[in-house]
N, C-alpha and C positions, 0 to 999 in steps of 0.2 A: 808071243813074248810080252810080258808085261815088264813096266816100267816104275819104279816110287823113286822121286829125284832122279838121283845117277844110280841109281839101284838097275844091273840089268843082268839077268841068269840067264846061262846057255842051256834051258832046259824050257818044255811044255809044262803049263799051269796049267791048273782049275780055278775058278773063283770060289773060297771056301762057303760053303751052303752053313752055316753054324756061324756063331759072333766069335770075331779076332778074339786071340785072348792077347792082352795087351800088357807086357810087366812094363811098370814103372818102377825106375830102381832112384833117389837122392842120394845123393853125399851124406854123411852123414857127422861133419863137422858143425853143428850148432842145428838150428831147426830152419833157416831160411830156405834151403835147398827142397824141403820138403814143404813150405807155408807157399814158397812160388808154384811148386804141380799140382796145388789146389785147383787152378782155374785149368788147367790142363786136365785133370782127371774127369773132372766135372765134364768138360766137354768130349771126354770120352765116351763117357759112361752114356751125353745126350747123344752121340752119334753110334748108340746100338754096340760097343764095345765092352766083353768083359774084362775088367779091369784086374788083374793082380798087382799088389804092391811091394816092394821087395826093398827092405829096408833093415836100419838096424839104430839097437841105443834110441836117443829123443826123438831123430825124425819117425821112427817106428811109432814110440807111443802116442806122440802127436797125429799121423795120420790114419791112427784106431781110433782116437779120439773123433777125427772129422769124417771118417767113413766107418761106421760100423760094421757095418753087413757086406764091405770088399772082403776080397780074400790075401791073405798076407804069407810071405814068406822070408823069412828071420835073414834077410843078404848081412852076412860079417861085412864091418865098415875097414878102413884102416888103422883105424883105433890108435892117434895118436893125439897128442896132447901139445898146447902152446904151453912155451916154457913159462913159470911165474917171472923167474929174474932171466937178466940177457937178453942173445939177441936173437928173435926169431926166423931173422931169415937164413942168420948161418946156421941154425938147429936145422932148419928145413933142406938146406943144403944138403950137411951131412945123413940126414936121414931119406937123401935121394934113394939109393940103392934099397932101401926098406920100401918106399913107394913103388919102385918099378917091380919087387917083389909081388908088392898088393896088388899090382894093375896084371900080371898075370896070373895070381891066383884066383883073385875075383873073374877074370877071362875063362878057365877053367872051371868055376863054379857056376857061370852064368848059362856055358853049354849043357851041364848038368842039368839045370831046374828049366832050360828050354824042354830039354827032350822030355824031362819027366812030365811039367804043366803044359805042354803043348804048347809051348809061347809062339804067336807068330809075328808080333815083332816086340823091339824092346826102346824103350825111350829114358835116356840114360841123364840123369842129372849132372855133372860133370865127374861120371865114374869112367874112368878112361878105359877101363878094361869091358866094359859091358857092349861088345860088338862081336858079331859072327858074321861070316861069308852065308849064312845057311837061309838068314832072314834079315829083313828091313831093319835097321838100327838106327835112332837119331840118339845125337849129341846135345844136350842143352846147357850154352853159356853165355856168360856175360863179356866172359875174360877170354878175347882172341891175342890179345900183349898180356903178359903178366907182368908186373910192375918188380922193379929190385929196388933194393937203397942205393945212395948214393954209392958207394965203394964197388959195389956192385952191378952199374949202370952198364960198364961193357958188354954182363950175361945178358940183359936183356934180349935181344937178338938169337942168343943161342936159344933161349926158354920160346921166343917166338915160332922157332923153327919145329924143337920137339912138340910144343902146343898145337900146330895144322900137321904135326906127322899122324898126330895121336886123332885130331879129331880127321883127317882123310880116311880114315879108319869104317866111319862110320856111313853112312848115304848122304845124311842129313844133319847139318847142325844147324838148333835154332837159337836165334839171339833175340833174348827179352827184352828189347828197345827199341825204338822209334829209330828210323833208316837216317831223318836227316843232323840238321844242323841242333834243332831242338830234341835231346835227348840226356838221358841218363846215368851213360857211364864211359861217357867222354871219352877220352882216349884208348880204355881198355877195351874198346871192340869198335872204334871209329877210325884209330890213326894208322893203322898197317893193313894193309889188302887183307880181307875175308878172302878164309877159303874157297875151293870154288862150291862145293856143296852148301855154303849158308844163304838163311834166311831171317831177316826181321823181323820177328813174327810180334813185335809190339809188347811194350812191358806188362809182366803178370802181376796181378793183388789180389787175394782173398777175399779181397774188401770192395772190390770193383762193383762189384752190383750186389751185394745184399741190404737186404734193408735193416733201416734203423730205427730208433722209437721217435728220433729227432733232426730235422733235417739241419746241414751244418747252418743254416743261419739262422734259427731261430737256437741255436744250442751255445753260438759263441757271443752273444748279447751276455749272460752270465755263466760261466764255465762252473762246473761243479768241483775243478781239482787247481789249483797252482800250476802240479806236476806231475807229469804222469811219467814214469820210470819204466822202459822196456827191456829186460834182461836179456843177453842169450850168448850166444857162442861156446865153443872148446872151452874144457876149462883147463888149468884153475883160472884161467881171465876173468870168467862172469865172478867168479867167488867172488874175486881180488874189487872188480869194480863194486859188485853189489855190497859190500862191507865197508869200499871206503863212503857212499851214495849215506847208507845206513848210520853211517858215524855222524855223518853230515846236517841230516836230517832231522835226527831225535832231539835235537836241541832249538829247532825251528817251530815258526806255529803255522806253516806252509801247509795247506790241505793238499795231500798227496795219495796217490796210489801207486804202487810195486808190483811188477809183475815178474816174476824172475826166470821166468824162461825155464818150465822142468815139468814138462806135460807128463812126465810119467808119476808125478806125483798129485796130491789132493790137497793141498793145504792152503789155510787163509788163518791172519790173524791181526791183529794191531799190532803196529811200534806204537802208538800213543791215541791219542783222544781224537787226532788229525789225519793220519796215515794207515789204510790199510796194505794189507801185504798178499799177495796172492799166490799161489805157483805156475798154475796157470789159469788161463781163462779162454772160454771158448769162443769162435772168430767173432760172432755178431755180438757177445755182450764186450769184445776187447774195441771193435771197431767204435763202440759207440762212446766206451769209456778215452776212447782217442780225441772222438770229436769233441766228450765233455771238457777235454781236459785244456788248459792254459798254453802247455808247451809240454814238448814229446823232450827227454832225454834215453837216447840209445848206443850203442855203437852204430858205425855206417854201413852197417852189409845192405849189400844189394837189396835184399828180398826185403828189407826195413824201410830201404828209399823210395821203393816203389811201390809199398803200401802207405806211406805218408804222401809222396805226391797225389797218387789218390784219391785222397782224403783232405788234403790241405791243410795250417797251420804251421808253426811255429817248432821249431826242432834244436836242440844241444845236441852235435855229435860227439865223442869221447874213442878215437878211434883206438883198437886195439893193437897197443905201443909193439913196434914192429911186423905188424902187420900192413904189408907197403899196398894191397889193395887198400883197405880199409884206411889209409893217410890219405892214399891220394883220393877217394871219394871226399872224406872231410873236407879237405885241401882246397878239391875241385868244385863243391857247393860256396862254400864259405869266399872265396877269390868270388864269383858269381855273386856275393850278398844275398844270398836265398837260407843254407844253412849257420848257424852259428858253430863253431867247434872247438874244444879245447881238448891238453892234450892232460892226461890220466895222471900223469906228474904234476902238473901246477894245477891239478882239479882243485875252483871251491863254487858250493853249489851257489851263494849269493852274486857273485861273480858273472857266473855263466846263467843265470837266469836275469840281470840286468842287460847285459850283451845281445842276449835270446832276441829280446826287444826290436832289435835294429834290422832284423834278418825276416822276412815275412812267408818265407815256406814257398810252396809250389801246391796247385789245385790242378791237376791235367786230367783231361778225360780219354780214357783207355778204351783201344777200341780193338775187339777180339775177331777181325775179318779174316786177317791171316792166318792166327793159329788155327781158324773153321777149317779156313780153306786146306791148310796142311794136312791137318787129321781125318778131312774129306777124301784127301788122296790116299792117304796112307790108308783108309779102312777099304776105299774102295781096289786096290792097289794089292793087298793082300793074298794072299794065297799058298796053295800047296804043291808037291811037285804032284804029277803024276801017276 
């Protein structure tokens, strides 16, 4: 009988004589979901694992972009949308029963493209439905509380409960941050009992160990940009922010660069003599264009936080207006004096790049023992029935 986690079948194994094929499926709500399984894939692929990626929309084109030669398969997302006006989390409310819709149809799809690609296990970005009884399954999040607004503060608790129903689900759930006191997302995976299946398997960055043309301190003696603008998320939000940033802008003599978050596209251009504009850009020239730059303006998703702490500097967050993770990270840096934050209604760029000033970033160095040691087990751990 073998064992992965609390993984345990009433059946004789083999140990597979062939490489795990291994689906990786993100979320596919903006691109962070997919920027953080970089450093996961990567270590797949170095622990003799074939990797398929199972994705959809940006995070899809994005990690074509960063693995060419993986093999892909088209996972429908939930394909929903942040509202422009209103309030997002009563949208999300109502559009519960459409979710729990998705989390078993994507359950349903997921045993399909097992039997078809021989998956034998699956590593699930916070896709709630991407678990079978048949093979090893991990859960990966940030969020063990999910945060409500205020009027809503009672659900909290209830969301807590279906959140470890959903990920009991799984063998494994792992959490991208640091175990103790010094870590990255505060209360939403520190203040309520973890499951009994997780693991802190230390926060992921793309940017963790590639190299660069210029080491940060010989880069931040004279920065090459003012501001570096990082786009991303559901939209219409990124529009809505990246329009009002652009209005703001054009009439500055700010050296700036734009990146707007749209890997499946190819474009670059000038707003003026001062600003170029990108759609996307790829990890090692964006990592380096971070360390050139003065001060980072993003939203606060996770996978943002923890490729800026990596990297170090200066940061505006702008979180997106009812979106009650993304508050309470802002929130939660800015109380800390590390990030700066403002909120998308009283946005002005002069403002918040004066402010910027007082708040000095975070430089942590990230260390990838756990998630070896995880994927150590999990590949060796593997297997077929009989």
């Amino acid at each position: 009988m073998l064992y992965f986690g609390n993984f345990v079948k009433k059946h004789e194994y083999i140990i597979l004589k062939r490489k795990p094929n291994i689906l990786v499926c993100p979320l596919d709500w903006g691109i962070g979901h997919a920027t953080r399984c970089v450093p996961v894939i990567n270590e797949l692929i170095r622990q003799n694992a074939n990797v398929i990626i199972g994705a959809d929309n940006r995070p899809l084109a994005f990690l074509k972009n960063e693995f060419p030669d993986l093999q892909f398969e088209k996972f429908p997302g939930y394909n929903f949308s942040y509202p422009g006006k209103g309030n997002m989390a009563l949208k999300m409310f109502f559009l519960a029963p459409r979710i729990i819709k998705g989390i078993k149809k994507e359950n349903k799809y997921l045993k399909e493209i097992v039997r078809k690609l021989k998956i034998d296990v699956v590593i699930s970005d916070n896709r709630f439905g991407l678990w079978t009884e048949d093979i090893p399954c991990v859960f990966m999040t940030h969020q063990i509380m999910i945060k409500t607004p205020g009027k809503l503060k009672f659900f909290e608790p209830v969301l807590y409960k279906i959140n470890k129903f959903y990920i009991s689900k799984f063998n494994e759930c792992w959490i991208p941050d640091f175990k103790g006191e010094l870590n990255l997302s505060g209360e939403l995976s520190h203040k309520k009992p973890l499951p009994a299946n997780s693991y802190y398997i230390g926060p992921l960055s793309r940017f963790a160990n590639k190299q660069t043309e210029n080491s940060l301190s010989e880069s931040t003696e004279h920065f090459k940009y003012d501001l570096m603008v990082m786009l991303s998320g559901p939209e219409p939000q990124r529009t809505i922010l990246e329009n009002r940033i652009l209005e703001e802008l054009k009439d500055t003599d700010f050296k700036a660069i734009i990146v707007s978050g749209k890997p499946e596209m190819i474009e670059e251009h000038n707003l003026n003599n001062n600003i170029k504009v990108f759609s996307h850009l790829e990890s090692k020239t964006l990592k380096q264009c971070i360390i050139d730059s003065k001060v980072i303006l993003s939203r606060p998703g996770y996978s943002t936080i923890m490729d800026l702490a990596a990297l170090g500097g200066k940061a505006i967050f702008i979180p997106t207006s009812g979106q009650t993770e993304q508050e309470y990270l802002a929130d939660h840096f800015y109380k800390k004096k590390i990030y700066f934050k403002m909120d998308q209604k009283e946005f002005n760029l002069k403002e918040a790049l004066k402010n910027a000033e007082k708040y000095n970033g975070l430089n942590l160095t990230y260390e990838l023992s756990v998630l070896k040691l995880r994927i150590q087990n999990l590949i060796s751990m593997v297997s077929l029935k009989r």
